[in-house]
Structure formats: structure tokens, C-alpha cells
N, C-alpha and C positions, 0 to 999 in steps of 0.2 A: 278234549283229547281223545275220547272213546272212538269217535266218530274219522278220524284220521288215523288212532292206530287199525281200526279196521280196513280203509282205504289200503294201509302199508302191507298188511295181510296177506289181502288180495293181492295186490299188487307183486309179492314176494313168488308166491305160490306161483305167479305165470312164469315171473324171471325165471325159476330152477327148472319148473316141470315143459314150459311150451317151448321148445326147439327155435321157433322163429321171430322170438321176443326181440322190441326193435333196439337199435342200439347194441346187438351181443356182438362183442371185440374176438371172445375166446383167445384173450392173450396171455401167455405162459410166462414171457421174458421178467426179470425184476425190476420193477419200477416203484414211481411214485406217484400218488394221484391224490388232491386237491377237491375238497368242497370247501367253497365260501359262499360268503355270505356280510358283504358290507364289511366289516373290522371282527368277524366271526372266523375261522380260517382252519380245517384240520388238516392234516394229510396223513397218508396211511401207506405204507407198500403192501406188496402180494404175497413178499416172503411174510409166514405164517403170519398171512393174513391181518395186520398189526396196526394199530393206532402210532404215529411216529410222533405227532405234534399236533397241538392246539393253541394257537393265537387267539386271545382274549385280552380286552383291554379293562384299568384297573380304575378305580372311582374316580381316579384324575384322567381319566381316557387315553393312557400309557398302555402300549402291548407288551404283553409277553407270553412268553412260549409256558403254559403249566404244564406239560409232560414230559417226563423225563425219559431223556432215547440219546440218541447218537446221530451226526451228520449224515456220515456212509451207510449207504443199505444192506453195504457188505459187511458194516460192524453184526447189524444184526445178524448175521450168518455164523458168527464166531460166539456170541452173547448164550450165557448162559441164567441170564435172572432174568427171563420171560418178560424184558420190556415190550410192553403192549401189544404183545400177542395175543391170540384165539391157544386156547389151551383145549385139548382132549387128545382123542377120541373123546375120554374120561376127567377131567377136573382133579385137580388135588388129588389127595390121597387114595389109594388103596391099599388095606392090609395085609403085608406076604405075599403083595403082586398077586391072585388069583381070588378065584370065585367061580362058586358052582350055581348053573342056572341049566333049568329042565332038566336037573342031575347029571349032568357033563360038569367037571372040570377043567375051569381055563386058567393057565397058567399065563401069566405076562412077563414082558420085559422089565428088569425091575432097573429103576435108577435112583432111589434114595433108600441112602443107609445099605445097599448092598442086599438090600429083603423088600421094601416096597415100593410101589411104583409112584410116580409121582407127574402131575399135569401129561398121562397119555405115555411118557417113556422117553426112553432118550431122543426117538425119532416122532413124537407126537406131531400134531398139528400145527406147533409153532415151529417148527424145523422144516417143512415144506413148503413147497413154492405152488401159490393157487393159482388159478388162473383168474384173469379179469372176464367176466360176464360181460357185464354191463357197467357202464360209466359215464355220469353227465354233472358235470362240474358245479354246478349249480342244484344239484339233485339227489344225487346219489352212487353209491360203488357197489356192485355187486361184486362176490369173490368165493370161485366154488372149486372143492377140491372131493374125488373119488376116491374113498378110503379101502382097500382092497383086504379081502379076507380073510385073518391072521397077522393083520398090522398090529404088530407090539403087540401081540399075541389075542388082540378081541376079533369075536366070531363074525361074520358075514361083511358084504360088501354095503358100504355106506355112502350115500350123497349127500355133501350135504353142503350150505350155502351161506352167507354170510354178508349181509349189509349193510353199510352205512347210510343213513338219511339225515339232511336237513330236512328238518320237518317245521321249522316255524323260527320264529325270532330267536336267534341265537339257542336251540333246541336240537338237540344229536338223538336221534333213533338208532340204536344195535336189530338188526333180528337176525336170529342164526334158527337156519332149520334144516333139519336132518333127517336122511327117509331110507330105511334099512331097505336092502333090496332080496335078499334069500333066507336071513334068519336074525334072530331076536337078539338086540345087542343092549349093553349100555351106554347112552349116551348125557352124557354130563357137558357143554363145553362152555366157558368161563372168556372174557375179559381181563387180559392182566395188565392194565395198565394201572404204571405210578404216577399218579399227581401230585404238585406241590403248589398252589394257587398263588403262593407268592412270587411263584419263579421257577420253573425246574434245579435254578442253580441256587437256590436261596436259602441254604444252608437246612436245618429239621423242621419239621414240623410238629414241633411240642406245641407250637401258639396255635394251629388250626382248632378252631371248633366244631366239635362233631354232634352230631345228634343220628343216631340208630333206631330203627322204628322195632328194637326186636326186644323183647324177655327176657330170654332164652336163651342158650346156646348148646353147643355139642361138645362138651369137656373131649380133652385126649388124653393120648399118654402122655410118654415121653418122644415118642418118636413121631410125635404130632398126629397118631392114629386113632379116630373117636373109638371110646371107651362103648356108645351104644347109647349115653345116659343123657337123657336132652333135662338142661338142669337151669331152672330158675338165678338169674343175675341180681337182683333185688341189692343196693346197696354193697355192691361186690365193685372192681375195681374195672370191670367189664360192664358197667351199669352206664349206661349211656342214652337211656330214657329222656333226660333232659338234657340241652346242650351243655358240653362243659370244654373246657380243651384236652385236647390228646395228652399233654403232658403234666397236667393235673392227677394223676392216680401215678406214673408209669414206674416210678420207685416199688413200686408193689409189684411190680411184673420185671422180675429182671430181665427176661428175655423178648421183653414186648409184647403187641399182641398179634396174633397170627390163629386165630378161633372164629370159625360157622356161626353166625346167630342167625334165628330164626326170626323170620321176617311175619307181622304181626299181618294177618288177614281178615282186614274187617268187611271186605268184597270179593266174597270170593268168584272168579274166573275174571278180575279185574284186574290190570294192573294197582299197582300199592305201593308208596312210597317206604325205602330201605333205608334212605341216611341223607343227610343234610349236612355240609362240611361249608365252613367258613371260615375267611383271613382276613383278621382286622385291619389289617397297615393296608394291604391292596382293597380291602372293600368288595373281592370275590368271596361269589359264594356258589357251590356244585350241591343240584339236586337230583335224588338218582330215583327215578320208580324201578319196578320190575314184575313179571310176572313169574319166576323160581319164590321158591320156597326158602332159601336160606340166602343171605350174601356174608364173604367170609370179608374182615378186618383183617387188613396184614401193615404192618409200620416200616415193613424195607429194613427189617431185624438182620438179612445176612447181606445185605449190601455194602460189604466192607471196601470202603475207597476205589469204587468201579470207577477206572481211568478210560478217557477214550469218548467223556459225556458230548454232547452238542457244544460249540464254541471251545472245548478244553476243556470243559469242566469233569470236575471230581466227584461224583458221589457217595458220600459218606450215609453210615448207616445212621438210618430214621428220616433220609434224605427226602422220600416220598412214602403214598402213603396208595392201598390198592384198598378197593371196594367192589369184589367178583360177585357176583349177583350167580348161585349156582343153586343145584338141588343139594345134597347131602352129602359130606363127603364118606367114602367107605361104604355108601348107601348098600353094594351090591352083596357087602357082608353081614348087614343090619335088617332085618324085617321090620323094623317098628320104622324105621327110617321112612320118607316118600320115595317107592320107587325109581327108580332112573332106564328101566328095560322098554326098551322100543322095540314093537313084533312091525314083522311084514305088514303092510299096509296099513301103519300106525305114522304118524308125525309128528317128532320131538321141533318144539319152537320153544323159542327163549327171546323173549323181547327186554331191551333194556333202553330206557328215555334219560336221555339228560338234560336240565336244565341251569344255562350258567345268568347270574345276573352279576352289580357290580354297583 
């Protein structure tokens, strides 16, 4: 796998940075666009950038759709629970919307709780329309949006890019990379798609099995903003060292889980496997590497009866289940935290691999 994600590397770096890279469409319009691959099958639109669907077929060799999204492209334009968007500028949380970097104060757009900012802002990156790069059905989708300086309130002009790959047998490649162009910015950007392996429509996923490659976590408040305290899981209801299913502890968590764990790095500058999820009836199983430092657990806790799903469907909360592969969240408030500041002439990448079997 070393030897191809390096291949994608390269390959990424020409797509954003060389001007006459083959294949570039530079299309703005809202669409939809298709990688397959045999009984493999995604597709994604442009508006923020978004994962819509994934056809995979189940141990009886039956397809179905695992993510959960909407028919219309225009739903997504009205959706407010981040289905399978690109989330930033910034990831998750920030506390009290601002943060001071080289001693400027920046103050942001805040959209959660009325005080902190939440996946980049009201107008983040999942609320804009990218443009199509490049696209080859069989290959891969590039998707690049100019983040202009003062957007939701973060400093300088940002580039940044965003692609899907088939990279091997039923195997999904993320890479997003991002290249500040006048001054030092935070860049955090995050995955939010909801899976549910037995179905998007297939009622909760208490019975998935999950296994987390992390220790560790980032306790919060209340207002789901890290405390700063990276705190040992050991036997705790968030201990997922060894597979067990999601709704085995969840009496213990009335409001679910929605908590950063630190992802265990026994290679480091390698990619490192994050979580391992599987459903017994279908015989799916989703395996995630990454190279960030945390991926955040979320159980679709405020997904209260989102009408409007693909075919009719309802979803109800605990319907799907999200696994963001990010750096830290509130990093830019935290010094012990890993960094998230990109300077001029620096290159935030975030690689994420999926692998489905069955």
C-alpha cells in the first residue's frame, strides 16, 4: 500500500499545482460524478464536495447503498447534518469562535451554541460549490475550491483540493491538500460521512462492531469543547481496543458518543489503521487507515427523524455512524495539542484509505 499511496501523492501535487494537468474540466455547475469498479460503485457531487453513496454488495452478493444521503443534489444545499461533506476550513470544534496565532486575534463566525464555531461555520466548505478538476470514471475525481481571506473569519487565501481514488480492489483513497498562499492559517478538514453497512435505511446501528486503534481521547465539556486533558480509555465505556458492538456499553453514554480518540502510531510518517467496523447479518466490513492524528466517533446522536432520506427514507437517530479521521479538535486553543497551522510554503495533506470486504 506504501508504494501506491506514494504514486497518489505525486500524482495529487500535479493535479492542484500544474495548470495543464490532462483531463482538467474546471467545472463549477452542480453535478454528480461516479467511480466504479465491477459491483464497487461511489458517487459524490461538487456541492461541498461530498461522498453521496456507496454500492457494496453483501456476503449473499446483494447491493446496497451504506451511506446515508438524499436523491436530490439540491437536498444537500438545504441539509444541515453534514451528510458526506468535506468539513472546514477548520473540523469540528472551536472554542468561543477565535484564536490567537503570532498574537493577532481572530475572531470567527460562530454557528454552535451561539459562542463556538462548529465544521468551519455556517458557510464552511460543505456549503460551497467546488469546482470539478479532474475526472475519470474509472479513476478518480478531483474537486478544488479557493478559500478567500477572511472566510468565516480564518486569515489568508487558501487552495486547496480534494480527491477520490479507486485505488485497488474494492479500496477508496481520500487525499485533501491544502496550500495557504499569503499567511499562516489553521487547517483541519474532516470527512463527514454517515455509514450504516447494513443499509443506509436499516434502522441503528447498536449491532455494528467496531474496533478503534486509539487509548486515548480528548474529554469535553458540555458544549462538546476539549477540556485540553488527553485522558486514558482503559475499561471506560469508550474502550474499544477490542471489537465489541456499538451498543454494548451505550446505556452508559446517554447522549452517545461524539469524542476525538487518538489514533495509536506505531509508524510514524505512515499511514496507521483507525477503526475497523463490521455487520453481522450483511457480512460488511469497513476498514479505515489514516495519516491525522485523531479520528473523532460520532453515532448520528442529533439526527432526529431527518425526512427527505434517498428512496423516502427516515432517519432516525443512531441511524449512521461517522468516523472523521482529523488532527485535534480546538487544537488552535490547546498547545499540548498536534498543531493544525499551515505557513506560506508549507502543505497540509490528510490521506484517508478505505477498505470494504464482505
Amino acid at each position: 500500500m506504501a508504494s501506491k499511496i506514494s504514486y497518489i501523492s505525486c500524482a495529487l501535487l500535479v493535479a492542484l499545482f500544474v495548470a495543464n494537468y490532462s483531463g482538467c474540466q474546471a467545472a463549477k455547475e452542480v453535478g454528480i460524478y461516479e467511480l466504479k469498479e465491477g459491483d464497487f460503485s461511489i458517487k459524490f457531487t461538487n456541492f461541498g464536495a461530498s461522498m453521496i453513496s456507496l454500492i457494496y454488495p453483501d456476503k449473499h452478493g446483494k447491493l446496497a447503498d451504506i451511506v446515508l444521503g438524499f436523491d436530490s443534489v439540491d437536498t444537500y444545499q438545504n441539509d444541515t447534518t453534514y451528510f458526506g461533506n468535506i468539513v472546514g476550513r477548520v473540523a469540528n470544534r472551536i472554542g468561543k469562535a477565535q484564536f490567537t496565532l503570532d498574537g493577532k486575534l481572530y475572531k470567527l463566525v460562530p454557528n454552535d451554541h451561539k459562542v463556538n464555531i462548529l465544521h468551519g461555520g455556517p458557510k464552511g466548505f460543505s456549503e460551497v460549490v467546488w469546482t470539478v478538476y479532474s475526472y475519470k470514471k474509472d479513476s478518480h475525481v478531483t474537486f478544488t475550491y479557493d478559500s478567500f481571506d477572511g472566510e468565516q473569519g480564518f486569515p489568508g487565501d487558501l487552495s486547496v483540493s480534494v480527491t477520490y481514488f479507486i485505488i485497488g480492489t474494492n479500496k477508496l483513497s481520500v487525499k485533501m491538500i491544502a496550500k495557504p498562499k499569503n499567511k499562516p492559517t489553521p487547517v483541519n478538514l474532516a470527512l463527514h460521512t454517515y455509514w450504516n453497512l447494513a443499509g443506509h435505511d436499516s434502522g441503528t446501528i447498536f449491532n455494528h462492531t467496531i474496533q478503534i486503534f486509539g487509548s486515548k481521547i480528548t474529554p469535553v465539556d458540555e458544549n462538546l469543547i476539549p477540556t485540553g486533558e488527553i485522558k486514558d480509555i482503559k475499561g471506560t465505556p469508550y474502550d474499544f481496543l477490542n471489537p465489541r458492538t456499538i451498543g454494548s456499553r451505550f446505556k452508559e453514554l446517554p447522549d452517545g458518543y461524539d469524542i476525538n480518540y487518538v489514533v495509536e502510531d506505531l509508524n510514524p510518517g505512515r499511514l496507521k489503521k483507525a477503526a475497523v467496523v463490521e455487520e453481522s447479518v450483511s457480512g460488511r466490513k469497513l476498514e479505515l487507515w489514516t495519516n491525522k492524528p485523531g479520528v473523532q466517533f460520532y453515532t448520528s446522536n442529533m439526527m432526529d427523524n431527518v425526512e427527505g432520506g434517498k428512496h423516502g427514507a427516515v432517519y432516525q437517530r443512531y441511524g449512521g455512524l461517522a468516523l472523521e479521521t482529523q488532527g485535534f479538535p480546538d487544537s488552535v486553543n490547546h498547545p499540548n495539542f498536534p498543531s493544525q497551522i499551515v505557513r506560506p510554503g508549507e502543505i497540509y495533506e490528510h490521506i484517508m484509505v478505505y477498505r470494504f470486504t464482505s
